[in-house]
C-alpha positions in Angstrom: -10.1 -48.0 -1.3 -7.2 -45.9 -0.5 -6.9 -43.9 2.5 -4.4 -40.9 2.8 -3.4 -38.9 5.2 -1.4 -35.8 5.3 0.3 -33.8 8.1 0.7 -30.6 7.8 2.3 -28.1 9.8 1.7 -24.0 9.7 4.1 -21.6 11.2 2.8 -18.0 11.9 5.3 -15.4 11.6 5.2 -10.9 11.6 6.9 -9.8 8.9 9.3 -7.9 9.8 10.7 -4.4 8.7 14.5 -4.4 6.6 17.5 -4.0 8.6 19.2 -1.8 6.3 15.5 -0.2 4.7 18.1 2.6 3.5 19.7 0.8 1.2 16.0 0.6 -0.8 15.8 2.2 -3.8 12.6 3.6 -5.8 12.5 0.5 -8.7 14.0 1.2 -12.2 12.2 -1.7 -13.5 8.1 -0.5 -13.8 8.1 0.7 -17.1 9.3 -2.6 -18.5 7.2 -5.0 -15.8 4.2 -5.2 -17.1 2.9 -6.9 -13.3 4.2 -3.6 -12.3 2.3 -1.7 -14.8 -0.7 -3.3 -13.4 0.1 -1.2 -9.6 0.4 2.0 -10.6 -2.1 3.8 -12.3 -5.9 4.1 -11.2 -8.2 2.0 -9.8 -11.8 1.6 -8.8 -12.0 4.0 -6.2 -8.3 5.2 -6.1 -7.6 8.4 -8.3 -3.5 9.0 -8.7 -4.3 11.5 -11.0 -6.2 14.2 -9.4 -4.9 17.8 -8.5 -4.9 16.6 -4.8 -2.9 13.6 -5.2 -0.2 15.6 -7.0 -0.1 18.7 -4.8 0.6 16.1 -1.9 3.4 13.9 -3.7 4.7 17.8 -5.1 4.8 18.9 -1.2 6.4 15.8 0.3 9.4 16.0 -2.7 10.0 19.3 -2.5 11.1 18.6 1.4 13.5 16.1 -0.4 13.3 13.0 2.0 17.2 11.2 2.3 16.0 8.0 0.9 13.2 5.8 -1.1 12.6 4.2 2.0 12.5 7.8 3.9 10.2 9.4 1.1 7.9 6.5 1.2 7.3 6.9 5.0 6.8 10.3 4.7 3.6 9.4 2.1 2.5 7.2 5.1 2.7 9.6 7.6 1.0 12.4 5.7 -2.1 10.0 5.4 -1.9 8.8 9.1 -1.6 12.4 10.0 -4.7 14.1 7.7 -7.4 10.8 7.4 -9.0 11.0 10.2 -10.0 7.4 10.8 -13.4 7.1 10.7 -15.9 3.9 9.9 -18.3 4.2 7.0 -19.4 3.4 3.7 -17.0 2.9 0.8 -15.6 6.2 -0.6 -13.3 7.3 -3.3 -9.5 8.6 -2.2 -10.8 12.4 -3.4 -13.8 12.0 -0.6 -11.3 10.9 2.0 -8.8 13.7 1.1 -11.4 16.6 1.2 -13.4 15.8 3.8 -10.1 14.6 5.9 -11.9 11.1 7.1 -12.1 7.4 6.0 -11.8 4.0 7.1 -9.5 1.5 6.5 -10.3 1.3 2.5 -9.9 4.9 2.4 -6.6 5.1 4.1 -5.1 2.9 2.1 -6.5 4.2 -1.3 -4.9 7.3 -0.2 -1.8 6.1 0.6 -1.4 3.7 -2.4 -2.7 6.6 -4.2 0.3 9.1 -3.4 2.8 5.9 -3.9 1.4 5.4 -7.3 1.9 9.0 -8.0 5.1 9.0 -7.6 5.8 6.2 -9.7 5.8 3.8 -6.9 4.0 0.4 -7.1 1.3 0.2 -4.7 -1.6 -2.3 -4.3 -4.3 -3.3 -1.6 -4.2 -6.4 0.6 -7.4 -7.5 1.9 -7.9 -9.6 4.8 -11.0 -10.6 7.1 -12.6 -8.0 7.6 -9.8 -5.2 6.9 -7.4 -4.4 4.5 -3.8 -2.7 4.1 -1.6 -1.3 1.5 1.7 -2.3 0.4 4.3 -0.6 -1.5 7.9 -2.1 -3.8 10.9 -0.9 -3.7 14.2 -2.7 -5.1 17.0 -3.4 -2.8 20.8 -2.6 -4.2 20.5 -5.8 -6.7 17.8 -4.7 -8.5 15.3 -6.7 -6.6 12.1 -6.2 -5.9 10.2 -6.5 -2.6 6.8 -6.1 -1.3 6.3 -3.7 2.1 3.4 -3.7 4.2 2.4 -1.1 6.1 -1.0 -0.5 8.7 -3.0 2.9 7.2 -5.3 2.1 9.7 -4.4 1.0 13.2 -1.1 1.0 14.6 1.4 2.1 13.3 3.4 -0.5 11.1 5.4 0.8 8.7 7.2 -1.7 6.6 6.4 -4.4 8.3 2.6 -6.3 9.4 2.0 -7.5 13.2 -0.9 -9.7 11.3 -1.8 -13.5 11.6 -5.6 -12.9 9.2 -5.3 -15.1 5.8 -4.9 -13.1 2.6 -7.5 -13.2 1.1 -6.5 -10.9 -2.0 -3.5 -8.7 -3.1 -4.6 -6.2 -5.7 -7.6 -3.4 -6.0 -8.5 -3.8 -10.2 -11.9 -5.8 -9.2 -15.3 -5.0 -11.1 -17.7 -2.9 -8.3 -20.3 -5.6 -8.9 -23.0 -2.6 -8.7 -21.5 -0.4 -11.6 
């Protein structure tokens, strides 16, 4: 009989926002990535296509933000600012938009919604209980990095005041019931 024994040590840490976030550009690299690919077009739930969607992304460009980083927040503030939050049954991002109201699925389809639109990867993080969105942009190398940012809650933009587990990153599931 062997017995083993491990140690193991876990260190909780925020992540924290850039220190230069305007150095971030929008990334150069999705139409060759297929990973990318995977975070940018629709999902269960999450239409980038529709008229809404693209009247939004067309309003925020035409008030041409300074930087990826600035244009970015600018798609997180117009959801904060028109979905109402609001607790309730799972609905798509066109419910959410017309009817001005979701939870914290529905903020985050929205907002990963207009990122996608605009040719930005974007992709759902789901924790106990909640979830949040995240968006990639490349730094000055050509590097790519993941940004979270709270739909729902306070505001955290760019980085997550969060100690729940991960439980998934991503939104292409199966809806078990369809």
């Amino acid at each position: 009989q062997l017995d083993v024994k491990f140690t193991v040590e876990v260190e909780k840490l925020f992540i924290k926002a850039p220190e230069n976030p305007d150095s971030l550009v929008f990334p150069k690299k999705t139409l060759k990535d297929k990973e990318l690919q995977w975070y940018l077009g629709d999902s269960p739930y999450i239409d980038t296509k529709s008229k809404q969607i693209r009247d939004i992304v067309k309003e925020i460009k035409d008030k041409k933000p300074e930087t990826a980083w600035k244009y970015v927040e600018s798609l997180y503030d117009w959801t904060r600012e028109n979905i109402q939050y609001r607790n309730g049954k799972l609905r798509s991002t066109k419910d959410a938009i017309k009817d001005k109201f979701g939870d914290c699925e529905e903020m985050t389809g929205v907002f990963v919604a207009l990122c996608r639109a605009s040719n930005i990867p974007a992709r759902c993080v789901w924790i106990p209980e909640h979830c949040y969105p995240e968006f990639f942009l490349e730094d000055e190398n050509g590097v790519g990095h993941w940004f979270p940012c709270q739909a729902a809650g306070d505001r955290q933009f760019g980085e997550m005041n969060e100690y729940r587990p991960i439980l998934q990153k991503g939104d292409r599931f199966k809806v078990p019931e369809q």
